[in-house]
C-alpha positions in Angstrom: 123.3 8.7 162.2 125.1 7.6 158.8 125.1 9.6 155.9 124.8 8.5 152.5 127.6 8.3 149.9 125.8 10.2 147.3 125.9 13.5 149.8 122.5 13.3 149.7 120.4 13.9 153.7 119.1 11.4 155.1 115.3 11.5 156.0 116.5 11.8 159.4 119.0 14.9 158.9 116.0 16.4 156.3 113.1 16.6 159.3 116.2 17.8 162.0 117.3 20.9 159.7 113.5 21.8 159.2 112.7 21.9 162.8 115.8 23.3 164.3 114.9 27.2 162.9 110.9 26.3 163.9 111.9 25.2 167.0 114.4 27.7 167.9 111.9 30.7 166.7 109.1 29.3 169.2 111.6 29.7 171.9 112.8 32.9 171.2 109.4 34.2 170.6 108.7 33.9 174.7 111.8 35.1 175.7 112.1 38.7 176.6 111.5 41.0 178.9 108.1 39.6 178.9 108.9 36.0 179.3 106.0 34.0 177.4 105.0 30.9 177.6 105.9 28.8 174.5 102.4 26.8 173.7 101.0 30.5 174.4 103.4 31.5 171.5 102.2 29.1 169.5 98.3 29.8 170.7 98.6 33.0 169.0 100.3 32.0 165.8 97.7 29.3 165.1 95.3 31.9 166.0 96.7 34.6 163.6 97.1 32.0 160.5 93.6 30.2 160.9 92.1 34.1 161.3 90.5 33.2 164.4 90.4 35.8 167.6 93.4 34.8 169.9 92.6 33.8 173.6 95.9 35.5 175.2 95.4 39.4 176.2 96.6 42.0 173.7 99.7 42.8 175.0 101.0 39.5 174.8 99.5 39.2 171.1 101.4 42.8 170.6 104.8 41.7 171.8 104.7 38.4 169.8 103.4 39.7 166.7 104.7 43.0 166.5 107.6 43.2 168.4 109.5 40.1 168.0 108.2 38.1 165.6 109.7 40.7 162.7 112.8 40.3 164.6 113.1 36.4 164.5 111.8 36.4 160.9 114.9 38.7 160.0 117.2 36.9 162.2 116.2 34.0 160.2 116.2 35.0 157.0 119.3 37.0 157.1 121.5 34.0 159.2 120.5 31.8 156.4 121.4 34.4 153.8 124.9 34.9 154.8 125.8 30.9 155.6 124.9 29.9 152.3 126.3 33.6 150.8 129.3 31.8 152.6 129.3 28.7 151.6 129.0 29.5 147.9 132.0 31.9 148.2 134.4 29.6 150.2 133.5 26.8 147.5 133.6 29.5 144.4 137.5 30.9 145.7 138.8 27.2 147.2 139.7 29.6 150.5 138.4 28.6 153.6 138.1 32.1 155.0 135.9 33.4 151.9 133.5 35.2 153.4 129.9 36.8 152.0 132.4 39.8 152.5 135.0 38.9 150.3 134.3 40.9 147.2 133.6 44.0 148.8 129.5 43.8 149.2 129.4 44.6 152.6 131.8 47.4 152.5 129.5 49.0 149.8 126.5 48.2 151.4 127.6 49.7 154.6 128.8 53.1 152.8 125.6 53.2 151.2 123.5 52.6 154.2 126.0 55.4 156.0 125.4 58.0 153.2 121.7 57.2 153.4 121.7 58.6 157.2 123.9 61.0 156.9 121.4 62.4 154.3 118.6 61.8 156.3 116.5 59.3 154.7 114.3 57.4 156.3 114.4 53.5 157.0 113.5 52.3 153.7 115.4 55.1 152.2 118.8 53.8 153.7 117.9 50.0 152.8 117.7 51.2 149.2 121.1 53.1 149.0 122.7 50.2 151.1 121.5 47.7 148.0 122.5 50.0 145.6 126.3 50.4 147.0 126.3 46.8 147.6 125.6 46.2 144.0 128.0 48.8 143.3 131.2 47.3 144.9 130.7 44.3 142.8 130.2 45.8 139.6 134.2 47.6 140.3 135.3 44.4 141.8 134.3 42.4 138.7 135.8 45.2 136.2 138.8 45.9 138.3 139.8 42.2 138.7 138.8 40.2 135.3 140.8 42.3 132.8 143.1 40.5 130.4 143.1 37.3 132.7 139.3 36.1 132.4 139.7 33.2 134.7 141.8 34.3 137.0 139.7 34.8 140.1 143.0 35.0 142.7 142.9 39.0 140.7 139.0 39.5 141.7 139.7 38.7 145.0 142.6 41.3 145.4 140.1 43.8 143.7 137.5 42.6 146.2 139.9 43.5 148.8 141.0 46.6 147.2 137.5 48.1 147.2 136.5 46.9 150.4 139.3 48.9 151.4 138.3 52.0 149.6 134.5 51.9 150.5 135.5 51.2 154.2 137.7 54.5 153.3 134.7 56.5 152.2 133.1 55.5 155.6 135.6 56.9 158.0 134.8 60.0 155.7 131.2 59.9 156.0 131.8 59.5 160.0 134.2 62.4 160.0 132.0 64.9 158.1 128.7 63.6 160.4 126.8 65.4 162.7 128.5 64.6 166.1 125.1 64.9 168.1 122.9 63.0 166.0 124.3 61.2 162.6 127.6 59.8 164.1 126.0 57.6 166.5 123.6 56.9 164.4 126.1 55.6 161.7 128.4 53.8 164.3 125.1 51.8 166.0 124.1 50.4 162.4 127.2 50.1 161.2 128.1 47.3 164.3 124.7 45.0 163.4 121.7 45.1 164.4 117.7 43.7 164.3 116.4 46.4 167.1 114.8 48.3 163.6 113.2 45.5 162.1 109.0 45.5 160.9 107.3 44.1 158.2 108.2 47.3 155.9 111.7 46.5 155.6 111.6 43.1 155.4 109.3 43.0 152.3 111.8 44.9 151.1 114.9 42.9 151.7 113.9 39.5 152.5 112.7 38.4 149.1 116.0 39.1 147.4 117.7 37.0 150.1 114.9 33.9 149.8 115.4 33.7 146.1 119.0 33.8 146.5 118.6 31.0 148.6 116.1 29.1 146.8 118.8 29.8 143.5 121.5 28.2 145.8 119.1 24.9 146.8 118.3 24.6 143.3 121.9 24.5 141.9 123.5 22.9 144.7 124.6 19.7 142.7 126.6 21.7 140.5 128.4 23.8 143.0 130.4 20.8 143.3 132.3 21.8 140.4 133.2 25.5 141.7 136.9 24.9 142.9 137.7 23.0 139.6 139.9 24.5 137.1 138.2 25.6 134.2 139.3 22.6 132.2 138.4 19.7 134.1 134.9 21.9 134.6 134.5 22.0 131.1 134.9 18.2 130.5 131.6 18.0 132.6 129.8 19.9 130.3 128.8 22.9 132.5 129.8 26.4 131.2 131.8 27.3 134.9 132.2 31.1 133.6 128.5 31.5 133.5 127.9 29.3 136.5 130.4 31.5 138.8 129.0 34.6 138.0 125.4 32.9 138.4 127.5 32.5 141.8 128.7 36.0 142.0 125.6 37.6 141.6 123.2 35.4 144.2 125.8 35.4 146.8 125.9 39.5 146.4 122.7 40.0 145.9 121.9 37.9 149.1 124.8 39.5 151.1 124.0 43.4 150.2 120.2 42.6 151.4 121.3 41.7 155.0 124.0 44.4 155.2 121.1 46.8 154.2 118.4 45.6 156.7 120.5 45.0 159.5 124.0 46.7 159.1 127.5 44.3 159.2 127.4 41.0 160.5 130.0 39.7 160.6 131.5 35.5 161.5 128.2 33.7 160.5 129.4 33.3 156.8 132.9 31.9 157.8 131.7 29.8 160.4 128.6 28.5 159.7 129.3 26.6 156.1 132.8 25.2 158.1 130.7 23.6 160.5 128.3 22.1 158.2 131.4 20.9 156.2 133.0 19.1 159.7 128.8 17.4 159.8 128.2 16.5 156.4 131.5 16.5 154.4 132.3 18.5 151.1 128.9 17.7 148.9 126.9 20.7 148.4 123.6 18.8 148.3 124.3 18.0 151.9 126.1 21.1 153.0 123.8 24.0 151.7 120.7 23.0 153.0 122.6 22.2 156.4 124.3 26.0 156.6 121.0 27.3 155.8 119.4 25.8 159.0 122.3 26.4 161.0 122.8 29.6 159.7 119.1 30.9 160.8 119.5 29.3 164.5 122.2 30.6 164.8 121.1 33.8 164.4 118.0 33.5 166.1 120.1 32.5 169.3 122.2 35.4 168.8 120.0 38.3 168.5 117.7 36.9 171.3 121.0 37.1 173.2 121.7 40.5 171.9 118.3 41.8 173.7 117.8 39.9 176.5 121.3 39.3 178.3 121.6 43.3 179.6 119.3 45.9 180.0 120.7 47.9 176.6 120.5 46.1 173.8 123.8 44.7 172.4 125.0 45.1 168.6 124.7 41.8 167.1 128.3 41.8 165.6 130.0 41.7 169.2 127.8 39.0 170.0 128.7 37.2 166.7 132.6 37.5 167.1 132.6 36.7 170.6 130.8 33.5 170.3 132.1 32.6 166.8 135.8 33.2 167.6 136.5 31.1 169.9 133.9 28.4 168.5 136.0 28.4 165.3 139.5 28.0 166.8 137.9 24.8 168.6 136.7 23.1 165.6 140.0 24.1 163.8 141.5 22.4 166.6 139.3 19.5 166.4 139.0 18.8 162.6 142.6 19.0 162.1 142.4 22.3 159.5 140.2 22.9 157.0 139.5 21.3 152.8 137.7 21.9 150.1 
C-alpha cells in the first residue's frame, strides 16, 4: 500500500487507523474473566445508543457497561494521549527519546497525585492535585530553562530534567513519611500505572483535556513540520515558531498531566509509539499523528486487557508496557537502521 508524496493517508491507511481502536475495543470488551461473545458486545452497545432494552442478561450488560467499557474508553483515550504527547515532543526537541515525560509533567503529576493520598482525598480529589502538579512542573521547567537564552530549548530540557529529578525527590519523601499500613501501598500501586480505578466520574474529568489536546494536535499537524527547524529558517515560512512551540508545550502537558492523573505513570508508549508510526509513514506529521493516535489507543487497549486477564491479580500497566515495549523498540532499532527526524 503506497503512500502519497504529499504525507498525506491514503483512503486505504484513513479507514485502517479508524477501525483498528473500534476493532480492538470490541475484542477487549468480551474478554475477561467473563469471556463474552463479541456480536453479544456489540448487541448491547447498539442497544444502549438506540435506547432500546438489551436482549443479553444483566450481568453481562453490567460487566460490559460498567466494568470494562470505562476501562477501554481510558485505555483509549489515554494511549492516544501520550503517542501524540510523544510525537509532538520528539519533533519539538529533534531527540528521538523525547518522551511526554521530558519536561517533568509526569514527575509532577505523580507527586501531586501522591500528596493527594497521602492526604486522603478521594478519587477525584487526587486527579485534581495530580493536574495541578503536572501544570506545575512545567510552569518551573519553562522559568528555570528560558532565561537570558529565549530559544535555547537544549536549557529547558536540562530544567525538565532537573525538576523531574526534584519532584521524583519529593516522592521518595511523601513515601517515607506515609502510612506503612495503608498510604504506602496505596502510593506505590498508582504510582506503577494503572486503569483497575476507572468510571465515568473520572474520565469526564480527565478525558476532555486529553481529546482537545488531541484534536489541537490533528488540527496543526501541517505545521509541526517546522518544529525541529532553527528559528531562522522557521521564520522565512512565516509562522511565529516561539508561539507555535509553546502552543506545543502546553497541549502536549496538558495532555500528559491528564493521563498521569487518571491512571498514574505510564511509561514507553510515548517513545515507542510515534517511532513506529515514523518507520510506517515517514517524517510528515499529517501522516504520522493521526497514525500514533490509533496505534497509540490499541496499544493500550491490548495492554491493559493483558494487565487484567493474563493472572489472577491484576498487573500494573507500566510492567506490562516496558516489558513488551523494550524489547519491541530494540527490534525496530535494529531493523530501521537508527532513528531521524
Amino acid at each position: 500500500m503506497s503512500l502519497r508524496r504529499d504525507g498525506k493517508l491514503p483512503i486505504a491507511w484513513k479507514l485502517i487507523l479508524i477501525v483498528m481502536p473500534l476493532l480492538a475495543a470490541v475484542i477487549a470488551l468480551g474478554i475477561g474473566r467473563m469471556p463474552i461473545a463479541p456480536s453479544e458486545v456489540i448487541e448491547v452497545l447498539s442497544s444502549k445508543l438506540s435506547g432500546n432494552v438489551p436482549r443479553s442478561n444483566e450481568l453481562v450488560v453490567k460487566t460490559v457497561m460498567q466494568l470494562r467499557l470505562p476501562r477501554i474508553l481510558l485505555a483509549a483515550v489515554v494511549g492516544a494521549g501520550l503517542s501524540v504527547a510523544g510525537c509532538a515532543f520528539q519533533s519539538l526537541f529533534a531527540n528521538p527519546l523525547a518522551t511526554p515525560d521530558t519536561l517533568g509533567v509526569a514527575s509532577g503529576a505523580g507527586f501531586g497525585a501522591a500528596l493527594g493520598i497521602l492526604l486522603g482525598f478521594n478519587l477525584i480529589g487526587v486527579q485534581i492535585t495530580g493536574l495541578i502538579m503536572g501544570g506545575a512542573a512545567v510552569t518551573l521547567t519553562w522559568l528555570a530553562g528560558s532565561g537570558k537564552d529565549k530559544g535555547g530549548l537544549s536549557y529547558i530540557v536540562l530544567s525538565g530534567i532537573m525538576i523531574g529529578s526534584l519532584f521524583s525527590a519529593l516522592v521518595s519523601l511523601i513515601k517515607y513519611v506515609a502510612d506503612e499500613e495503608s498510604q504506602l501501598p496505596a502510593i506505590t500501586y498508582w504510582l506503577m500505572g494503572g486503569l483497575d480505578k476507572a468510571n465515568y466520574k473520572t474520565l469526564a474529568l480527565g478525558a476532555p483535556i486529553i481529546i482537545i489536546g488531541i484534536i489541537l494536535f490533528m488540527l496543526i499537524r501541517w505545521r509541526m513540520n517546522l518544529l525541529p527547524l532553527s528559528d531562522d529558517e522557521a521564520r522565512a515560512s512565516g509562522v511565529n515558531i516561539r508561539a507555535f512551540r509553546a502552543i506545543t508545550v502546553v497541549g502536549a502537558t496538558a495532555i500528559t498531566a491528564s493521563a498521569v492523573s487518571m491512571c498514574g505513570q505510564v511509561g514507553w508508549v510515548g517513545l515507542l509509539i510515534p517511532h513506529m508510526s515514523r518507520m510506517i509513514f515517514g517524517n510528515n506529521h499529517l501522516s504520522i499523528v493521526p497514525a500514533s493516535i490509533s496505534f497509540g489507543a490499541v496499544f493500550m487497549i491490548i495492554v491493559d486487557t493483558m494487565a487484567r486477564s493474563v493472572s489472577a491479580s491484576e498487573i500494573p500497566v507500566s510492567i506490562l508496557t516496558a516489558i513488551i515495549g523494550a524489547p519491541f523498540f530494540i527490534v525496530l532499532m535494529r531493523r530501521s537502521g537508527g532513528w531521524r527526524i
